[in-house]
N, C-alpha and C positions, 0 to 999 in steps of 0.2 A: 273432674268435678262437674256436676253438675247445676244449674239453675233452674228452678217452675217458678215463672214471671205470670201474673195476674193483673192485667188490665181495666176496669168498671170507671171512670172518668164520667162516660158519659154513655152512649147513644153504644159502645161497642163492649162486650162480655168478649176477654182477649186471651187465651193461655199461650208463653213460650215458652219452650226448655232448648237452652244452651249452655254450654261447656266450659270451662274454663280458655280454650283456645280459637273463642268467637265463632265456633260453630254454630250457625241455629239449627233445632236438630226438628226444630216443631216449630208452626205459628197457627193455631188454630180460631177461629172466632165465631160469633155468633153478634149480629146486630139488628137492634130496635129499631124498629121505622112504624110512623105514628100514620095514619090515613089521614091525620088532619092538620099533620106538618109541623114541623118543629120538635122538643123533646116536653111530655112532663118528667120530669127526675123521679117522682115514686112511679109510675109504667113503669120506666125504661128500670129502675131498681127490681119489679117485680119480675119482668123478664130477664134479668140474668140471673136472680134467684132461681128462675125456672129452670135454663139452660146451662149453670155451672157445671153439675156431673157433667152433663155429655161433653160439654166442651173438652173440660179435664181430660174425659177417657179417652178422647179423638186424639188430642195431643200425645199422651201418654204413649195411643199406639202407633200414631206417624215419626216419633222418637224412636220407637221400640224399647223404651225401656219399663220397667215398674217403679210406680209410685216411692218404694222401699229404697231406690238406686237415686232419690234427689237428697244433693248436697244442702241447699239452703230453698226457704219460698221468699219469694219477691212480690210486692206487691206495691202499684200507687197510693202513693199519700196523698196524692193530691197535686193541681190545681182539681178543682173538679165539681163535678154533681153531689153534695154531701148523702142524699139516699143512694145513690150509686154509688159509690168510694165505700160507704159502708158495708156492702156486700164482697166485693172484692178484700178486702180486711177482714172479714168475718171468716171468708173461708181458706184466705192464707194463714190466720192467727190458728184457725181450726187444724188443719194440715200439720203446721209449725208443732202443736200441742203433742197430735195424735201420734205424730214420726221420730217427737224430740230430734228436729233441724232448726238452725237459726233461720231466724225472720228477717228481711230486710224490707223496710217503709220507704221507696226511693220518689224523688220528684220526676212527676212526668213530663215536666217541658226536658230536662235535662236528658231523661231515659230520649224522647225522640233527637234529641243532638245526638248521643254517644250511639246509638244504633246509625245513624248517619256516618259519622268518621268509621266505624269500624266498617261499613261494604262500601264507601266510597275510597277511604285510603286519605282524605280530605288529612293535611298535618294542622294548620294555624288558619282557619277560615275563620271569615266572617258569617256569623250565620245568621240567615234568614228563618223564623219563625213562625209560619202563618196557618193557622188552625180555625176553628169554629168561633173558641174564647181568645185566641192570643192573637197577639201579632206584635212582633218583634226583631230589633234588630241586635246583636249580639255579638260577643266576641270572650275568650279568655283572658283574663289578665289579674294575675299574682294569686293561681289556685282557685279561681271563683267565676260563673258566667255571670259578664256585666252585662245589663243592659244601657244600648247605646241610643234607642230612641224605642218607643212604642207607641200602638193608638192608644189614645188620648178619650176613646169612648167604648167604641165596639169593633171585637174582633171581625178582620175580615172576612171569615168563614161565615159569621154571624152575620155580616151584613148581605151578603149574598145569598144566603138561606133564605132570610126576610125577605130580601127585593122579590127571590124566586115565588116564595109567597101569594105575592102581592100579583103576582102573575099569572097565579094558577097552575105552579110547578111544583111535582112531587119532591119530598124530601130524601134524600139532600139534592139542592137545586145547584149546588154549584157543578158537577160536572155537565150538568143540561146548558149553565148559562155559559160553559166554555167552549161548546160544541156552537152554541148559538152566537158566539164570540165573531168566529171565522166566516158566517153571511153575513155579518153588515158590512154596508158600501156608506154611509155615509156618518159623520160626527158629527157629535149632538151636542152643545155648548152644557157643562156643568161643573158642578165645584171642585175646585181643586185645592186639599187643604194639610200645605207639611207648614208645619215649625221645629224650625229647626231638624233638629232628627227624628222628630215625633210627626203622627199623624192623626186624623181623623176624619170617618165615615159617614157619616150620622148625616150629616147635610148633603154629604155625594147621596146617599141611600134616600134620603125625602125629597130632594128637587127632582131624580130619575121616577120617584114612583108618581111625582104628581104630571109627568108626562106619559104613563101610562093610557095609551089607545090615544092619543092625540098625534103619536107621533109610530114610523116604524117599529115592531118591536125589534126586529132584527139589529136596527140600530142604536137603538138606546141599551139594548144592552152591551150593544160592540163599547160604545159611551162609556157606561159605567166600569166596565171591564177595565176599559182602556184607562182610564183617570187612575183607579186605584191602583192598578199594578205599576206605573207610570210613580204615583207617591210612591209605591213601596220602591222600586229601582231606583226615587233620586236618592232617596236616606239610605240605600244602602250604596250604593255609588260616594255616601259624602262619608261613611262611617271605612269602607275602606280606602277615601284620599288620608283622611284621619289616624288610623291606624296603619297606614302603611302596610297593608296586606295584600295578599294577592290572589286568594282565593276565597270562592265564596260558597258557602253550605245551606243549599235549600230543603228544609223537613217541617213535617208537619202536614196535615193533609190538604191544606191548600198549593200543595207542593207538585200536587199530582195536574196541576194547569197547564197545558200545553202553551196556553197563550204567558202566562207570567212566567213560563221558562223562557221562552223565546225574547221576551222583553230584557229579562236579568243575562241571559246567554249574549245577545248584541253590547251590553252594555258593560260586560265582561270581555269582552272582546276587542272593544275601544280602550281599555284599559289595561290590556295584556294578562288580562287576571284569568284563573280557571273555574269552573261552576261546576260543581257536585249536585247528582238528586239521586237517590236512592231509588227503586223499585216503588211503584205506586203501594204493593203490598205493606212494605217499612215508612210508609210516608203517613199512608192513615192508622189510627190508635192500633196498634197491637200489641200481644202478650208478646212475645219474641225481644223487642226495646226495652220491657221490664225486666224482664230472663236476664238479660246484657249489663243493664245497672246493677242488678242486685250482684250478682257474679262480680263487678268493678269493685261493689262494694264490702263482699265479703271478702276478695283476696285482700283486700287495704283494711282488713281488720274492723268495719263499722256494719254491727249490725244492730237490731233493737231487741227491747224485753217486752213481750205479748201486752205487760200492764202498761207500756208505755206509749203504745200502739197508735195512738188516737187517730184519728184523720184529720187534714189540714187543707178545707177549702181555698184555700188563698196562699197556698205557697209557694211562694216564690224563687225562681232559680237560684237565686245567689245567696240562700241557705244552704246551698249542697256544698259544698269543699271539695273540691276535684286534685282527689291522692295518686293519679293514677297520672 
């Protein structure tokens, strides 16, 4: 059997097709990038209007198969961009219509965990979360992802976009501000702010930017680097004393950090635990994650009706029910 998974969240237009036996057979995409940094959500919807067919056909032929050989289309529900989510819906419901295949609506914080376990092998991790909108710490328990702490403002992905911003860095600035991570030499005093399992950015991100040109850049961003990956490692250090687990699942595309692997990897290591990260490719938004959900979700019998399709800005993992 097969999957066509459709990704539009955000900033990425994503097609996958995979199998029923977690093969991905395609991951193709197409992504918006603004000259003036950041996303508008009707752009970034207008360009993957533009770029759906081709995306589609590139997939279609790195598969090798025909449109007419897909078992079900998959597409995010959401969290997401609502002009964007729309587009991706519009043309799996069209697809779904024109082929008479089931439709599957899946959550995409959920789609990037299960594409994580299925190429890392990860069994009962704690997962770490950390995207543009998200960031979270999580775990399984009794068929449903709980969340065990989160930020409390702004997604880390997000706050590091901005900072980069403020800088004068193209977007997406987080892999510039990772590279620019490993020159600084010195630490720059700023906020450091967990409760409990939860966190928050928002004051790390305005004390670092009002140190802009007053102080090395190379170091304040080692600074700000340093603080927030440092929160994310304690909350997820105290979520598996907690849970008693022992391994831990990095996805999402702040996952592609060389510096925040390294931090969670030593502190995985003091604790006997193992660290999972997927392929930089499965870590930022792809169609291939959607492919993988929807497939989970049609062999467990859940799929949806075209009428009932709608999009759901704001939803949350622990609406999914994990059958598998």
């Amino acid at each position: 059997m097969l999957s066509l998974g459709i990704e539009s969240t955000a900033h990425t237009f994503g097609i996958g097709i995979a199998n029923d036996k977690g093969k991905i057979l395609a991951n193709v995409k197409a992504t918006f990038r603004s000259p003036r940094g950041g996303i508008k959500p009707q752009e970034a919807a207008d360009f993957h209007l533009k770029n759906a067919i081709d995306v589609i056909e590139k997939a279609l032929a790195e598969a090798g198969v025909d449109v007419k050989d897909i078992d079900i289309f998959s597409f995010a529900r959401g969290p997401g961009l609502g002009p964007c989510l729309k587009i991706g819906a519009t043309v799996a419901r069209t697809l779904s219509l024109i082929h008479n295949k089931p439709l599957a609506a899946v959550n995409h914080c959920v789609a990037h965990i299960e594409i994580g376990r299925l190429l890392t092998k990860a069994k009962d991790p704690i997962i770490v979360y950390v995207s543009g909108g998200n960031t979270q710490i999580i775990a399984l328990e009794e068929k449903r992802y709980r969340v065990f702490g989160e930020t409390l403002d702004i997604g880390l992905g997000n706050m590091l976009d901005s900072f980069g911003r403020a800088l004068g860095l193209a977007f997406p600035a987080g892999p510039i501000l990772d590279k620019m991570y490993f020159q600084g030499k010195n630490y720059i005093d700023l906020p450091y702010t967990v409760k409990g399992t939860d966190l928050a950015f928002a004051g790390l991100q305005t004390a670092a930017e009002k140190l802009i040109g007053k102080v090395p850049t190379a170091d304040l961003v080692y600074s700000l680097l340093h603080n927030a990956f440092a929160m994310l490692t304690e909350v997820t250090e105290r979520a598996l004393a907690y849970t008693e687990r022992d391994e831990v699942l990095l996805v999402g595309g702040v996952a592609c950090s060389k510096a925040l692997q390294g931090m969670l990897l030593e502190m995985c290591k003091q604790r006997d635990a193992k660290l999972f990260v997927p392929k930089n490719e499965f870590c930022t938004d792809n169609g291939a994650m959607i492919a993988w959900l929807g497939m989970l979700e049609f062999i467990h019998g859940k799929t949806i009706n075209v009428a009932k399709s709608s999009v759901k800005q704001n939803f949350r993992l622990e609406e999914t029910e994990i059958l598998w």
